[in-house]
ZAVO-56763 format. One line per 5 residues: number of its first residue (from 1); their letters; for each residue x, y, z of C-alpha. Coordinates in steps of 0.05 Angstrom, whole numbers, plus 5000, padded with zeros to 4 digits. Example, Ala and Ser with C-alpha at 12.3 -4.5 7.8 and 13.67 -1.06 7.14 Angstrom:
! residues 2
1	as	5246/4910/5156  5273/4979/5143
This chain:
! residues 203
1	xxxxx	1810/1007/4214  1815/1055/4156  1779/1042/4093  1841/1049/4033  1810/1093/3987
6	xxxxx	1870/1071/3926  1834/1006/3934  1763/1037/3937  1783/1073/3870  1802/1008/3835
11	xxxxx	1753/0960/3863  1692/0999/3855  1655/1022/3796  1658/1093/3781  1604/1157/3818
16	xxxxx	1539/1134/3765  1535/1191/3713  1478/1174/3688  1414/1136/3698  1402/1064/3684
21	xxxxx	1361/1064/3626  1292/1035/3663  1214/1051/3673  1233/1055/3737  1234/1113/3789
26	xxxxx	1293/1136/3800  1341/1149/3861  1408/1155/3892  1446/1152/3962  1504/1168/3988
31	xxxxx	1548/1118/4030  1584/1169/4076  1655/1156/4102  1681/1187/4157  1746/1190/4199
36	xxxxx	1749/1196/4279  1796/1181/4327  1835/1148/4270  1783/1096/4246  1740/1099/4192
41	xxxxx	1667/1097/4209  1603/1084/4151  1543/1143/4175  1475/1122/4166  1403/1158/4191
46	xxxxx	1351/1131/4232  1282/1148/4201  1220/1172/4241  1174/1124/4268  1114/1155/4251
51	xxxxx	1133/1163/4178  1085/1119/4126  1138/1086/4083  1192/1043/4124  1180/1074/4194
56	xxxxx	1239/1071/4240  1288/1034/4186  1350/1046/4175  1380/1076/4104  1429/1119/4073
61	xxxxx	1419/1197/4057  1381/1199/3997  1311/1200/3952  1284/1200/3900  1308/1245/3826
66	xxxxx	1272/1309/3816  1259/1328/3735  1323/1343/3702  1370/1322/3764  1425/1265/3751
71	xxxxx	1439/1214/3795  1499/1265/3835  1450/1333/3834  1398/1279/3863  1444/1256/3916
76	xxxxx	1475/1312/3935  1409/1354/3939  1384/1301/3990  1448/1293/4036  1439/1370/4035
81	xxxxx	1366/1366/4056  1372/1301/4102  1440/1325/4139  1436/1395/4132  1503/1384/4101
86	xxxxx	1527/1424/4032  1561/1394/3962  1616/1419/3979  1626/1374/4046  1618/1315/3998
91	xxxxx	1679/1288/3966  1655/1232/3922  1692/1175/3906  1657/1109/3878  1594/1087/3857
96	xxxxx	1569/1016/3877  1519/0965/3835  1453/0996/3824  1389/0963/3854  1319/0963/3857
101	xxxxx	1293/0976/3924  1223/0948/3946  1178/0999/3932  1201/1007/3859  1256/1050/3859
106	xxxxx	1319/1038/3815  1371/1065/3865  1431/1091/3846  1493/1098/3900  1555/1136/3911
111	xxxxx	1603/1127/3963  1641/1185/3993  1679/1222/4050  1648/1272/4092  1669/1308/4157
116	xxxxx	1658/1278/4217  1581/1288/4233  1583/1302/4306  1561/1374/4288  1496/1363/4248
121	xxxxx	1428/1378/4248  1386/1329/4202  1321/1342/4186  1275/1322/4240  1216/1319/4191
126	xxxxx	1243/1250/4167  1301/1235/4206  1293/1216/4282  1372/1206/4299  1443/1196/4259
131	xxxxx	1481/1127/4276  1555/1112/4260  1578/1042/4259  1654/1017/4244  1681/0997/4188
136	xxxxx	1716/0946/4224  1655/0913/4242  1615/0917/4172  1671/0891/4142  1679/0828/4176
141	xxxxx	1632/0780/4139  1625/0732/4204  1579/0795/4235  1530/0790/4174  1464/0746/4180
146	xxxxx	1439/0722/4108  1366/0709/4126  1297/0722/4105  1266/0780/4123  1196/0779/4157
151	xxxxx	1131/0763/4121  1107/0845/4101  1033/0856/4102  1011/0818/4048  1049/0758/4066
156	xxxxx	1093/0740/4019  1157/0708/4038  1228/0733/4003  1303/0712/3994  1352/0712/4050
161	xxxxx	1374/0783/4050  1440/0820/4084  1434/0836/4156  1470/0867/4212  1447/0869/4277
166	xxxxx	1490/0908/4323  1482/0934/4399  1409/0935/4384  1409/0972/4307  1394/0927/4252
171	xxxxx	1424/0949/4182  1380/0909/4131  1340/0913/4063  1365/0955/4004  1417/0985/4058
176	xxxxx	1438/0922/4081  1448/0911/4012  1488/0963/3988  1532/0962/4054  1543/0880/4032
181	xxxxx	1567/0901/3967  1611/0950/3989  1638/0896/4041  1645/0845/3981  1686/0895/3931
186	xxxxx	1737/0921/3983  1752/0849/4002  1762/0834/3930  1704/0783/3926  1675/0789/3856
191	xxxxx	1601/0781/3868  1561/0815/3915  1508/0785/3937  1448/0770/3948  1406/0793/3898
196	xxxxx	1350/0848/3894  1286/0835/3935  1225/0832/3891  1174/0883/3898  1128/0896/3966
201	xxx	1184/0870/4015  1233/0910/4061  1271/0970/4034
């Protein structure tokens, strides 16, 4: 299944220019999009277990804004440092909703085309492996769970939330998030949800 990027262009915002005006800190990801064997695919990393903020999760390429960077210089200086892969590899196309992750970040996101990945090196400082899924299979709304996410260490409880389990990943918090939103805009539905997680939960 290929993702049609005339429909990408018309359903989803435009690449964010700018920040959202907020207190606060600031950050942006890139949604990759690549092709193989004829299919589209959505390329995600697999963070370290041993890191101290969401160990072993799932996400997007990204992080947080350096002083003076807009939400593009920002994203494409971390795909660089994350994939190992330069601007120019990047062709952006869309932006999605912004949204406040858990740990306070207003997160801006872009979705693009790359290459296909199968030759890169991320950084193993952060990133413990790369993992492709379909975009057949994120895009059928029957393989999405909408529950709540475990009790964190304090134990508060939050809203149902996005999630995807498949062949033993799990694609969930502000990723699951952004992935549901771009599920909802291709398919024309005019309201991703849910919406953002307070504070203190899953990222």
């Amino acid at each position: 299944m290929r993702i049609d990027d005339e429909a990408l262009l018309q359903r989803l915002p435009p690449p964010p220019a700018a920040w959202d005006r907020t207190t606060q800190r600031l950050a942006a990801v890139l949604a990759p999009v690549f092709e193989r064997n004829g299919e589209d695919w959505l390329l995600f990393v697999v963070r370290r277990d041993d890191l101290r903020s969401h160990a072993g999760q799932v996400a997007f390429p990204g992080g947080g804004a350096e002083p003076g960077e807009g939400p593009r210089e920002t994203m494409l200086r971390e795909v660089e440092e994350e994939l190992g892969m330069p601007a120019a590899g990047v062709r952006v196309l869309a932006g999605l909703p912004s949204r406040t992750s858990s740990s306070g970040f207003r997160v801006h996101a872009f979705v693009g085309r790359i290459p296909d990945p199968a030759q890169l090196r991320p950084d193993s400082r952060e990133i413990a492996r790369l993992l492709a899924l379909p975009w057949s299979l994120l895009a059928e709304a029957s393989r999405w769970e909408h529950r709540r996410p475990a009790p964190g260490p304090d134990g508060r409880q939050h809203p149902e939330s996005p999630h995807f389990p498949h062949a033993g990943e799990l694609v969930w918090g502000l990723t699951g998030r952004i992935c549901w939103d771009l599920r909802c805009l291709l398919a024309g539905e005019s309201a991703p949800l849910p919406r953002d997680l307070p504070p203190h939960g899953p990222a």
